[in-house]
C-alpha positions as a Markdown table, in Angstrom:
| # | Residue | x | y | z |
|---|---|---|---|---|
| 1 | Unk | 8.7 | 17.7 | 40.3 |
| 2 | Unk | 9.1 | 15.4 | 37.1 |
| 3 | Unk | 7.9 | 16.4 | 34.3 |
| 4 | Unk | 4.5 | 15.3 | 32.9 |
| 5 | Unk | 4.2 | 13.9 | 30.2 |
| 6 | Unk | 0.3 | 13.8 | 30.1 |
| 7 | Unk | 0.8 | 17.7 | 29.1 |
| 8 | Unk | -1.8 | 18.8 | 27.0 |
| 9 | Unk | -0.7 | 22.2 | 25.7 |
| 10 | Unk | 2.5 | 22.5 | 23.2 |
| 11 | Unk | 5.7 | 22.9 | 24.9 |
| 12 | Unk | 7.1 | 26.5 | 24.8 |
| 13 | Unk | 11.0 | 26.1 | 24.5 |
| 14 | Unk | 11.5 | 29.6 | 26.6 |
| 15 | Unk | 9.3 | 28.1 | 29.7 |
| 16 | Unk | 12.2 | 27.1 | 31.8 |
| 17 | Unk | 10.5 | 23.8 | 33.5 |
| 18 | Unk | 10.7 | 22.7 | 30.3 |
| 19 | Unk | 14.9 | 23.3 | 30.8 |
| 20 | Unk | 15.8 | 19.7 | 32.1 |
| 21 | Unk | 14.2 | 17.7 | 29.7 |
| 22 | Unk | 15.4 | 19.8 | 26.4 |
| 23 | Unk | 18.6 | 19.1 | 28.1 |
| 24 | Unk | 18.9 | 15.6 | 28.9 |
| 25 | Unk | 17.0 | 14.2 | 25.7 |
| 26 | Unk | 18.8 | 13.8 | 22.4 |
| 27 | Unk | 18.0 | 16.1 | 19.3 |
| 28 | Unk | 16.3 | 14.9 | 16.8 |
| 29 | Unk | 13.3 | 13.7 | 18.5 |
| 30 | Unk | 10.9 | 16.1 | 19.1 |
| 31 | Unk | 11.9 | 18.3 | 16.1 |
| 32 | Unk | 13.5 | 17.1 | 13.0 |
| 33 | Unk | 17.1 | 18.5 | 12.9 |
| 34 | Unk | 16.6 | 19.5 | 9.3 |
| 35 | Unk | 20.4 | 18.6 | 7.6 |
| 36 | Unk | 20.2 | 17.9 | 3.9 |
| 37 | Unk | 22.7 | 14.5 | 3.9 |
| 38 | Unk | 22.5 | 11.9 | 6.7 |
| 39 | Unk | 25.2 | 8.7 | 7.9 |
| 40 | Unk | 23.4 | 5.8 | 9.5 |
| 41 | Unk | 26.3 | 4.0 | 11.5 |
| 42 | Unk | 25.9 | 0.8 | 12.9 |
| 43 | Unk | 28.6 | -0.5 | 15.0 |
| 44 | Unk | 29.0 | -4.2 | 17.0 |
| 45 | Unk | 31.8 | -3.7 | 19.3 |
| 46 | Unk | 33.9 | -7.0 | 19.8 |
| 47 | Unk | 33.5 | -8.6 | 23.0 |
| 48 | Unk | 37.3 | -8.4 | 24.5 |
| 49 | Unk | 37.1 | -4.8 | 24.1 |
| 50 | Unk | 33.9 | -3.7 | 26.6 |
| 51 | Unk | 36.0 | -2.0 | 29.1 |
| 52 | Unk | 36.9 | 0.1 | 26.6 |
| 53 | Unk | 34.0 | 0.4 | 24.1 |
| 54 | Unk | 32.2 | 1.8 | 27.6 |
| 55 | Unk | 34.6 | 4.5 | 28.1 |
| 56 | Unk | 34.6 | 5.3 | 24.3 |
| 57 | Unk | 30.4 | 5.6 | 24.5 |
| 58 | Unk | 30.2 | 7.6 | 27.5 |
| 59 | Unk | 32.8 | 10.0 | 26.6 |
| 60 | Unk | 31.4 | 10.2 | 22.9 |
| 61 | Unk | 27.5 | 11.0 | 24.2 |
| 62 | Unk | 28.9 | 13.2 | 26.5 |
| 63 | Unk | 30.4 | 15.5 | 23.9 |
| 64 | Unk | 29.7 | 14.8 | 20.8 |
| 65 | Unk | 25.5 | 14.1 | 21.0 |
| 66 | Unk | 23.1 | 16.9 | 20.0 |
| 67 | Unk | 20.7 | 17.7 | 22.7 |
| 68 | Unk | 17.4 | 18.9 | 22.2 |
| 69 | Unk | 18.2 | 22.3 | 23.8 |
| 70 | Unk | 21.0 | 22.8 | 21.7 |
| 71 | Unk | 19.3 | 21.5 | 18.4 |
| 72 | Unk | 16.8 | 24.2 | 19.5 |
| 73 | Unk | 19.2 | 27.1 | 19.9 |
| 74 | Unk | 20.5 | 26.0 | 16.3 |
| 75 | Unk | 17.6 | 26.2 | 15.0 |
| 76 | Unk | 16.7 | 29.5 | 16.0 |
| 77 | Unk | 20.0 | 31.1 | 15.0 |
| 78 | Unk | 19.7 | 29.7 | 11.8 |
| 79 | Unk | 16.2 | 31.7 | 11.2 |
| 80 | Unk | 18.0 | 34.6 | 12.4 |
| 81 | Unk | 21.0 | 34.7 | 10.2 |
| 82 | Unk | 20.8 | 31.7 | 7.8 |
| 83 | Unk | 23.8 | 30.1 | 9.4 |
| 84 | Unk | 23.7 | 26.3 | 9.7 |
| 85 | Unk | 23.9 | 24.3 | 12.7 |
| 86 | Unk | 26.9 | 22.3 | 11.2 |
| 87 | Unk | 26.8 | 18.5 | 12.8 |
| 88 | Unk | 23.9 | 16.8 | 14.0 |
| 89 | Unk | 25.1 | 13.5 | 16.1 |
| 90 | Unk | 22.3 | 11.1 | 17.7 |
| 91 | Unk | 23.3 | 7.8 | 19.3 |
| 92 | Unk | 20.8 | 5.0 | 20.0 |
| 93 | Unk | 21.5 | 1.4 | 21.5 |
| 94 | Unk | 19.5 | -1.6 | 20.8 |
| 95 | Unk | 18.7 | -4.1 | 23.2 |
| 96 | Unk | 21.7 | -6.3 | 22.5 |
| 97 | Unk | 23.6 | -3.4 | 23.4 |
| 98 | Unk | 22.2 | -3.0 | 26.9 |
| 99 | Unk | 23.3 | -6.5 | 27.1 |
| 100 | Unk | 26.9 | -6.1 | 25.6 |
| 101 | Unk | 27.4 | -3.2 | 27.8 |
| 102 | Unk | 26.5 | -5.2 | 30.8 |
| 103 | Unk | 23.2 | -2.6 | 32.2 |
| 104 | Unk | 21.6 | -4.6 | 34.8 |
| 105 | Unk | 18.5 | -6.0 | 33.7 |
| 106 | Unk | 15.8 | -3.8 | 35.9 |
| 107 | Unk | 17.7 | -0.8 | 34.3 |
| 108 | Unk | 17.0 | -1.6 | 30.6 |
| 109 | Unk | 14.2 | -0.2 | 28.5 |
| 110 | Unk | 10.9 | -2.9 | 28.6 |
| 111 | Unk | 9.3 | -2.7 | 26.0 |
| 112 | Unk | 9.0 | -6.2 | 25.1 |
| 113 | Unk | 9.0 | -4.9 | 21.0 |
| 114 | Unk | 12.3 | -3.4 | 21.5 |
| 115 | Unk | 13.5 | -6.5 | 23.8 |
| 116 | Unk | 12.4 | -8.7 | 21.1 |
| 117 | Unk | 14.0 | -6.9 | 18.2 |
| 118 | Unk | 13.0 | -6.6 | 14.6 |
| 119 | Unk | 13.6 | -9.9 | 13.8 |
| 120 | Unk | 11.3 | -11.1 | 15.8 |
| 121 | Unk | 8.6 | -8.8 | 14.7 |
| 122 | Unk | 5.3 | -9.5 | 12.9 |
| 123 | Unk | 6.3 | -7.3 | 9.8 |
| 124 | Unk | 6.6 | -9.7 | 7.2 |
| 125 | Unk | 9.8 | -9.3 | 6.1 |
| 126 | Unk | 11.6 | -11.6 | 4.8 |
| 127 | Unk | 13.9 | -14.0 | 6.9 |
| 128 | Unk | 17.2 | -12.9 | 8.1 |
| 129 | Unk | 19.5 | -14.7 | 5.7 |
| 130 | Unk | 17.8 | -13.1 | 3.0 |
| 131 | Unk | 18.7 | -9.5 | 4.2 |
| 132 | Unk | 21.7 | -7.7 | 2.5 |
| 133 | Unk | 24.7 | -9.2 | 4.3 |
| 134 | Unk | 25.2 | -6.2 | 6.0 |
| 135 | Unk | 22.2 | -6.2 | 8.1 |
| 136 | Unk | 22.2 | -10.0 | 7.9 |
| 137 | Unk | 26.1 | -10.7 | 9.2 |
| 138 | Unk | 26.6 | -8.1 | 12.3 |
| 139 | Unk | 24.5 | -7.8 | 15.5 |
| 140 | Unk | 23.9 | -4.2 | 16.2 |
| 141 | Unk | 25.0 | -2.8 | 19.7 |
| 142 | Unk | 24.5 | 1.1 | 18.7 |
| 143 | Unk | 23.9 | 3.4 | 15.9 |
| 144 | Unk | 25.3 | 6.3 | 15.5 |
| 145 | Unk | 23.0 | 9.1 | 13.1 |
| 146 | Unk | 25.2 | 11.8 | 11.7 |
| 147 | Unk | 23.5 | 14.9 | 9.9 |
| 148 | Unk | 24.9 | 17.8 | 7.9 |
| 149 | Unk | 24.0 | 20.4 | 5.2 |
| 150 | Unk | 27.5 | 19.5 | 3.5 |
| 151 | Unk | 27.5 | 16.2 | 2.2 |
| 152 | Unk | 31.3 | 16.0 | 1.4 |
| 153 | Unk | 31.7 | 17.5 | 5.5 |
| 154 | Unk | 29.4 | 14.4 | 6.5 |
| 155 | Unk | 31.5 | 12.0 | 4.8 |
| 156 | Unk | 34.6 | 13.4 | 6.6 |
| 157 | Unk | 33.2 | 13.0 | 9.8 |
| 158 | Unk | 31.7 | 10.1 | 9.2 |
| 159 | Unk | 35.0 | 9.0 | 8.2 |
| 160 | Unk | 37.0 | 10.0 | 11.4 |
| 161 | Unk | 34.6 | 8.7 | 13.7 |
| 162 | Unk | 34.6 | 5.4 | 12.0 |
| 163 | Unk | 38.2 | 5.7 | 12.4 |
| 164 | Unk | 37.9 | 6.1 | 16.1 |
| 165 | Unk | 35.6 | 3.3 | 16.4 |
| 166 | Unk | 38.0 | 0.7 | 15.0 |
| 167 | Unk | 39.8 | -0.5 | 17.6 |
| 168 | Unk | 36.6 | -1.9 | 19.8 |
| 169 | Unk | 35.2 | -3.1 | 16.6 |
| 170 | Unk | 37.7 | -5.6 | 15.6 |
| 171 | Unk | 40.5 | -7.7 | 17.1 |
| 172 | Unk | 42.9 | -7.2 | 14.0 |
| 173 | Unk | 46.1 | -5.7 | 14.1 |
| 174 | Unk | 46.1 | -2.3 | 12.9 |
| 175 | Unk | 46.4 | -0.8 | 10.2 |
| 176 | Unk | 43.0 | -1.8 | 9.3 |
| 177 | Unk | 41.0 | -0.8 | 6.3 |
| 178 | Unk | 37.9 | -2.1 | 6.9 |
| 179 | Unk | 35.7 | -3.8 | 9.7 |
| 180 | Unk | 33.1 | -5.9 | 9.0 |
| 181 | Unk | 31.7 | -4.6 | 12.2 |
| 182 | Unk | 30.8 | -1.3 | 11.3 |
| 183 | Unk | 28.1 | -0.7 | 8.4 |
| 184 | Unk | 27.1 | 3.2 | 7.1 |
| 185 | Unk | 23.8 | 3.5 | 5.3 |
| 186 | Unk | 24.1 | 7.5 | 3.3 |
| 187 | Unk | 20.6 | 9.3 | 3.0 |
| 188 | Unk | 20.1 | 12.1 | 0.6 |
| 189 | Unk | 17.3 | 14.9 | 0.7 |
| 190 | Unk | 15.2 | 15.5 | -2.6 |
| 191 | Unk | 13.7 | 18.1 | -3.0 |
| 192 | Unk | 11.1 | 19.8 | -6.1 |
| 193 | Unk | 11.2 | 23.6 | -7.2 |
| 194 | Unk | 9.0 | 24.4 | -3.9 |
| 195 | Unk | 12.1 | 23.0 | -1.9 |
| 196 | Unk | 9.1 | 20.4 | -0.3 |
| 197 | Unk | 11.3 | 16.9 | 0.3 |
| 198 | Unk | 10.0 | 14.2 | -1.9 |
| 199 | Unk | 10.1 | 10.2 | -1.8 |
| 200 | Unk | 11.3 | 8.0 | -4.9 |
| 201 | Unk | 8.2 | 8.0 | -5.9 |
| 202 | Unk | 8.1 | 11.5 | -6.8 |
| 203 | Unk | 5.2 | 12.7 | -3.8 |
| 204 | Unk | 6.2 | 15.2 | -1.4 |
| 205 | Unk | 7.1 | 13.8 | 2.1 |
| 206 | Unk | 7.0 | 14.9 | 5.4 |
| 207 | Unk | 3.5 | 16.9 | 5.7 |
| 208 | Unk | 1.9 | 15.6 | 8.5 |
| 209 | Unk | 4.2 | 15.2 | 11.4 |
| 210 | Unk | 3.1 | 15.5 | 15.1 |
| 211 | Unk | 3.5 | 18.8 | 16.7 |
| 212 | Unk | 5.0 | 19.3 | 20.2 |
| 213 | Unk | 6.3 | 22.9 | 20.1 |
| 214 | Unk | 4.4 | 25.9 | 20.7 |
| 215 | Unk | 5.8 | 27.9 | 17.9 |
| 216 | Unk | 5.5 | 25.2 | 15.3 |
| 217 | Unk | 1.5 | 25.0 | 16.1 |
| 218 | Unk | 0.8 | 28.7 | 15.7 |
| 219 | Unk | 2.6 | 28.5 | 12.6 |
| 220 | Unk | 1.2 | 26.0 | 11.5 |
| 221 | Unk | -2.1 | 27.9 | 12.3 |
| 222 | Unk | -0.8 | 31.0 | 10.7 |
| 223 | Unk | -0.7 | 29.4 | 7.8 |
| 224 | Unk | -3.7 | 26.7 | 7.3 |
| 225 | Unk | -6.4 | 27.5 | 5.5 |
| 226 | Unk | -9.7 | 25.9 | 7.3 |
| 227 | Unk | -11.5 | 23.6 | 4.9 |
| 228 | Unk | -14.5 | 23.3 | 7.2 |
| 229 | Unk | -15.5 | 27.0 | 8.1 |
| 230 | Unk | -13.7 | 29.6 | 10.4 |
| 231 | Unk | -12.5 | 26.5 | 12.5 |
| 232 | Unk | -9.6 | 24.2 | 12.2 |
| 233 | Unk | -9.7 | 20.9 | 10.7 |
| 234 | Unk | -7.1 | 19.1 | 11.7 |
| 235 | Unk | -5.0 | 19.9 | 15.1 |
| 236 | Unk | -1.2 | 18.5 | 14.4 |
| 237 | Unk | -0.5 | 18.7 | 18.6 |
| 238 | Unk | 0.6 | 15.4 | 20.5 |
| 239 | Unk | 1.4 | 15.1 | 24.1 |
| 240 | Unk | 4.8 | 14.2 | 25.1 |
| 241 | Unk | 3.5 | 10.9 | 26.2 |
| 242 | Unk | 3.3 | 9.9 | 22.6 |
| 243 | Unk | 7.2 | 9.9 | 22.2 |
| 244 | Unk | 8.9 | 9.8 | 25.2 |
| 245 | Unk | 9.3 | 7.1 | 28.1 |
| 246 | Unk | 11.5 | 7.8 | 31.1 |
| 247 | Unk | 15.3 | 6.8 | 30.8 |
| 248 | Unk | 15.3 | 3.5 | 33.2 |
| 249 | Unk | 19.2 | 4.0 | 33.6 |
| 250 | Unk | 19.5 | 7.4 | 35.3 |
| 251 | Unk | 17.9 | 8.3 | 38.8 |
| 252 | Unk | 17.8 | 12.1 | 37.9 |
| 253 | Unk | 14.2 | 14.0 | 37.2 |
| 254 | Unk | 12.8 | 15.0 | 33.6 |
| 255 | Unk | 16.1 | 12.4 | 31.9 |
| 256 | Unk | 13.4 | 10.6 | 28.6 |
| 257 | Unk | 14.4 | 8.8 | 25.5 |
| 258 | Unk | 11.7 | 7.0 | 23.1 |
| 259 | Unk | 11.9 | 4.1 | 21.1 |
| 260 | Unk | 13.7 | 4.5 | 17.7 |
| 261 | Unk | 13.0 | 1.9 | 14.7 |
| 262 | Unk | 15.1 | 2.2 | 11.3 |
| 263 | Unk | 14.2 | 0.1 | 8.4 |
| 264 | Unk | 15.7 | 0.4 | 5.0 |
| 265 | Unk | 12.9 | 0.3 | 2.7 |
| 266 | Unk | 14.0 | 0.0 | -1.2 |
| 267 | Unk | 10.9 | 1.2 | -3.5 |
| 268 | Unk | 11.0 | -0.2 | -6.7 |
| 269 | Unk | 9.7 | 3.1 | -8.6 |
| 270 | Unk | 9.2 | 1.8 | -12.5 |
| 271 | Unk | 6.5 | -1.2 | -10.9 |
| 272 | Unk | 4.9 | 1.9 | -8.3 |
| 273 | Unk | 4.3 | 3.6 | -12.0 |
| 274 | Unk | 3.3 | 0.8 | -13.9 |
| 275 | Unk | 0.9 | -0.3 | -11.5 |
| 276 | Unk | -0.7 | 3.4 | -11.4 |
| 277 | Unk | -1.0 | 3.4 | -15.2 |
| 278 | Unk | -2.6 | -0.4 | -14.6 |
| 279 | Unk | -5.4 | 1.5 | -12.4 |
| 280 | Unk | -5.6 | 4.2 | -14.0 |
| 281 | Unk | -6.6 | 2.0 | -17.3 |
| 282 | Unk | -8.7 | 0.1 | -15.6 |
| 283 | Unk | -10.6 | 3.5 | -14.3 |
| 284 | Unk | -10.8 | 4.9 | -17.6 |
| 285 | Unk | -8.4 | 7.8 | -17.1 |
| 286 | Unk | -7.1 | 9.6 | -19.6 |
| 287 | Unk | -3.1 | 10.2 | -19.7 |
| 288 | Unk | -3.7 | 13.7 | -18.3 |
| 289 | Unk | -5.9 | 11.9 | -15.4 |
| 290 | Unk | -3.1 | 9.1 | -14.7 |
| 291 | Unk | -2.1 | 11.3 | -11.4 |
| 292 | Unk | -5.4 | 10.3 | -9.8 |
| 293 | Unk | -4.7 | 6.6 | -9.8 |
| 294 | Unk | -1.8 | 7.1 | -7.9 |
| 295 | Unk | -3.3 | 9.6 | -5.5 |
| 296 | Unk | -6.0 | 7.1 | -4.6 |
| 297 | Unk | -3.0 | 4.5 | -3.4 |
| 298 | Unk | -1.4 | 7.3 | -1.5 |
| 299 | Unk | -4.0 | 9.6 | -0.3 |
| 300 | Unk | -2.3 | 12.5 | -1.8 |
| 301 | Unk | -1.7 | 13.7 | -5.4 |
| 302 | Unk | 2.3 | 14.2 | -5.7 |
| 303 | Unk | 1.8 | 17.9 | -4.8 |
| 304 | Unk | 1.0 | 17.2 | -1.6 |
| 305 | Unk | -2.9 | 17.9 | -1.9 |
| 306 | Unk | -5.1 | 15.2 | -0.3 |
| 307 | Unk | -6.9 | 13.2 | -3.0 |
| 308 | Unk | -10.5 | 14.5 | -0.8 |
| 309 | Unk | -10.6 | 17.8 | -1.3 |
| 310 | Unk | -12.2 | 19.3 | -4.2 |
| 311 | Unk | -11.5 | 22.6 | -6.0 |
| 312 | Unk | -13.7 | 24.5 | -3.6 |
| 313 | Unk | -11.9 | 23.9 | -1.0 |
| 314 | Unk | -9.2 | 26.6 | -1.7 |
| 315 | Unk | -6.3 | 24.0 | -1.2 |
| 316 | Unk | -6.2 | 21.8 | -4.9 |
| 317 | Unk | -2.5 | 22.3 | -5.9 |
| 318 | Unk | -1.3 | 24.4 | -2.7 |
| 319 | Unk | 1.7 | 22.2 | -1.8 |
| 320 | Unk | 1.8 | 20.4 | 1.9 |
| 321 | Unk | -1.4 | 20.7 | 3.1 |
| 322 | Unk | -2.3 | 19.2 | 6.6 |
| 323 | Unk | -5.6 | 20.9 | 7.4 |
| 324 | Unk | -8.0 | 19.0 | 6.4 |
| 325 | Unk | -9.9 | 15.5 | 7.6 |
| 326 | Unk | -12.5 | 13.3 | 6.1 |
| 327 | Unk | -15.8 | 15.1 | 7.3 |
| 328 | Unk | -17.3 | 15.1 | 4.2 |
| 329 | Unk | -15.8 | 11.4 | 3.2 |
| 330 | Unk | -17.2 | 9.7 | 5.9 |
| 331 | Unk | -17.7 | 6.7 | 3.3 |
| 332 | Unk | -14.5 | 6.6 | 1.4 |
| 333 | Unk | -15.8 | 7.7 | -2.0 |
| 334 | Unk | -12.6 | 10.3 | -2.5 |
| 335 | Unk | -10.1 | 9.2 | -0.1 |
| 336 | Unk | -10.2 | 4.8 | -0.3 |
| 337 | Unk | -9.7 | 3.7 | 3.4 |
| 338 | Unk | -6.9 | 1.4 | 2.0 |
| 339 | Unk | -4.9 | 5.0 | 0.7 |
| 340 | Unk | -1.7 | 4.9 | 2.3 |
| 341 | Unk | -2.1 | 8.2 | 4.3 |
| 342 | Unk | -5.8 | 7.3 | 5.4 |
| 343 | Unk | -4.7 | 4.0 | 7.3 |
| 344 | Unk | -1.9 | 6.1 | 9.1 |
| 345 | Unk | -4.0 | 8.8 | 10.0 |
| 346 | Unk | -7.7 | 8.2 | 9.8 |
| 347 | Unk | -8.3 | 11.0 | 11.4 |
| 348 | Unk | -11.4 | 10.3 | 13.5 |
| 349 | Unk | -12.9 | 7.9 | 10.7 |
| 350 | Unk | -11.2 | 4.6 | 11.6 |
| 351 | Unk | -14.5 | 3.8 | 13.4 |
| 352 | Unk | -13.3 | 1.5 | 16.1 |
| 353 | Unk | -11.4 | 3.8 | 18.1 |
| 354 | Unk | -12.4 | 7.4 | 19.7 |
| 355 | Unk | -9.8 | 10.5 | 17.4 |
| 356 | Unk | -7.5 | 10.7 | 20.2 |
| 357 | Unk | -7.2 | 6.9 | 20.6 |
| 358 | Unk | -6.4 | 6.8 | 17.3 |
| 359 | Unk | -3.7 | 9.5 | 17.5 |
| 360 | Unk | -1.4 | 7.9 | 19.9 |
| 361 | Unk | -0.5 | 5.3 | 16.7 |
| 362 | Unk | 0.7 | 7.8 | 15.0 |
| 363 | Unk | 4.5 | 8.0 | 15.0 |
| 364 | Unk | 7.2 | 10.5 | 14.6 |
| 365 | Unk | 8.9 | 10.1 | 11.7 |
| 366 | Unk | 12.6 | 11.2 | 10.4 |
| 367 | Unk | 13.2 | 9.2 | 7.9 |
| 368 | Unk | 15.8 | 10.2 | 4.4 |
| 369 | Unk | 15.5 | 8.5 | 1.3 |
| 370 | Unk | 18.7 | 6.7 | 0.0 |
| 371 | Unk | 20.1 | 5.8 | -3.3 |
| 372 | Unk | 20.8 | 8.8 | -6.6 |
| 373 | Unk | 19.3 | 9.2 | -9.7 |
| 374 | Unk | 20.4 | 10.5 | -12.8 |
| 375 | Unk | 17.3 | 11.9 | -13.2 |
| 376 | Unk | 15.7 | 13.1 | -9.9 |
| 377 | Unk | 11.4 | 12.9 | -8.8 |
| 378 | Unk | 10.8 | 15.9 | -9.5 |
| 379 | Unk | 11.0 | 15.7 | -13.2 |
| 380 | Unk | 9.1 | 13.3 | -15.8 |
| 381 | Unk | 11.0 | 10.4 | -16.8 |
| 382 | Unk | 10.4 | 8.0 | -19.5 |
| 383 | Unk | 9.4 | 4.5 | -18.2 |
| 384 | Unk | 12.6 | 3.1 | -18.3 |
| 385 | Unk | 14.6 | 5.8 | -16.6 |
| 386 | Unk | 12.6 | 4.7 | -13.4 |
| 387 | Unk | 14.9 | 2.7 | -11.2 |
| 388 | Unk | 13.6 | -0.8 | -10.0 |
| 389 | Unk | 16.3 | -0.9 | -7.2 |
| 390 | Unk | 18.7 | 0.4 | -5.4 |
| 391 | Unk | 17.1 | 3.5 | -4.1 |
| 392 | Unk | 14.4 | 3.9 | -1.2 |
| 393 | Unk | 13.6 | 5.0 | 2.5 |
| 394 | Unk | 16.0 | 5.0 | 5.1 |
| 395 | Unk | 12.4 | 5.1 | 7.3 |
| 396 | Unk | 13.3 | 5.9 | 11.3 |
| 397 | Unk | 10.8 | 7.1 | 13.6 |
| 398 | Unk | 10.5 | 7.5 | 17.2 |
| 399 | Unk | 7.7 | 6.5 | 19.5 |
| 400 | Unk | 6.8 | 5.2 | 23.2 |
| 401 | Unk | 5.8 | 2.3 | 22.2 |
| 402 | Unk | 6.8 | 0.3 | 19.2 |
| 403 | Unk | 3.9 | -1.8 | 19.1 |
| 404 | Unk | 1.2 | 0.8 | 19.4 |
């Protein structure tokens, strides 16, 4: 019997029904896989060469892509001895891969958001020929997401499997040098003296991620502390049916994948802190109060802590906290319902849907932010060592349905 995907408790990874689907689905999905330095690759193959970009893709995601079950395993040996998983490889394929690849038509993922593409989405972005000439001048069949704790290792590997890529990429004699067919986007972890992973910005990132493992959810029990009494306040668990869709092109049981979206996001960080020392003026902060402006766009102050709690709550400067909701700010007086974190998560206070309903929007995300500094986040800068471009969000996320 197929899986369901309905399930309502957290999966536990040693239930063997459970066996089939950790097996068949790709890493990274369910769990982050945790490596330090990433490699976006995003490859068109060249039309002539489909006979042989097909054998090169099915031989490649047959050995070389981390499965869940093995991401797992990984994961677990490195809380036993501290030894790292060494390579994380996902592969995804856009709908203009299905079609370069030739998949029939009733065996191609539906979701009319991934059919339709990006491009065509109600985003506002700005118009193709104003994206970076990279994005702008190759049509993307697959991408390849490489991950690694080593980031001269990832750049190696990286480097031979661009290598091996070359010849269905582009119809020039070898030796080639480059192929302006394949594109490779490098993200960087940040981290502060906690080791949380921050954003450009300088908050910490990552907090509030659905939940779909059983041992993730006790500890994440283990270690809240309730805000509201000897009860939870905030339960992180999400159904499987909130990530994963059953893989159209295989006929065997419990085979899923999800929708994946990647965006490069660049965050221009000097305007982000002139525009909280703007509020912050204009709510007649003092210097040592700036924070709080920026809190009140975000949701969070840069520690983590959720702009509503108050002192008394027992969790004002205790890093990532995630167990809390708005309870006691039904009316937005703390937490604005324009903060960044509130409108992703209103967690049961958006008003026009019932908590669950308003749960399935939220997605899963793994995204990495891009670009160095000389002088990282997590320490003050003056004003004009905050970069105005070139660094950002490699955003990625995974979800069932791209429009919900």
């Amino acid at each position: 019997m197929s899986l369901d995907l309905d399930n309502t408790q957290p999966i536990d990874q040693n239930d063997l029904s459970f066996n089939a689907m950790l097996s068949n689905l790709q890493g990274n999905i369910l769990k982050g896989h945790g490596r330090e330095h990433t490699a976006n690759i995003f490859v068109e193959f060249e039309g002539p060469k489909l006979a042989d970009a097909r054998a090169w893709i099915h031989k490649f995601a047959k050995e070389r892509v981390t499965s869940a079950k093995k991401q797992l395993r990984e994961t677990e040996r490195f809380k036993r001895n501290g030894v790292s998983g060494g390579l994380f490889v996902g592969c995804y394929v856009t709908a203009k891969g299905y079609e370069f690849f030739q998949v029939p038509e009733g065996s191609r993922p539906t979701d009319p958001s991934f059919q339709n593409g990006m491009e065509n989405a109600s985003l506002n972005d700005p118009p193709r020929e104003e994206w970076e000439p990279t994005f702008r001048d190759i049509t993307i069949h697959i991408m390849i997401l490489l991950g690694h704790e080593n980031k001269a290792t990832l750049s190696v590997e990286a480097a031979q499997i661009i290598e091996d890529l070359r010849p269905f990429t582009t119809i020039a004699t070898p030796p080639v040098f480059f192929s302006p067919n394949i594109h490779t986007e490098y993200g960087n972890a940040i981290r502060n003296a906690s080791g949380d992973g921050l954003e450009h910005f300088g908050y910490v990132d990552g907090i509030s991620h659905p939940l779909f493992f059983k041992d993730e959810i006790e500890r994440f029990k283990a270690n809240a502390t309730p805000s509201t009494g000897a009860t939870l306040a905030w339960d992180p668990f999400a159904p499987l049916k909130q990530v994963l869709v059953e893989d159209p092109t295989v006929s065997v049981e419990d085979a899923f994948g999800s929708y994946f979206v990647f965006r490069k996001l660049e965050q221009n960080v000097r305007g982000f802190k002139e525009a909280e020392k703007t509020i912050a003026d204009a709510l007649g902060l003092s210097e040592d109060e700036e924070e709080l402006a920026g809190a009140l766009v975000v949701g969070r102050f840069e520690d983590g802590t959720p702009v509503t709690l108050t002192p008394t709550d027992g969790l004002i400067g205790s890093g990532a906290a995630n167990n809390f909701n708005y309870a006691a700010d039904t009316e937005g007086l703390r937490c604005p319902f324009h903060a960044h974190i509130r409108k992703a998560n209103p967690r049961g206070t958006g008003g026009a849907e019932t908590p669950e309903e308003e749960k399935a929007h939220i997605m899963i995300r793994r995204g990495i932010p891009f670009g160095l500094r000389e002088i990282v986040p997590a320490i003050e800068s003056q004003p004009e060592q905050f970069p105005t471009e070139g660094v950002g969000l490699l955003f990625q996320c995974f979800q069932s349905n791209s429009a919900n």
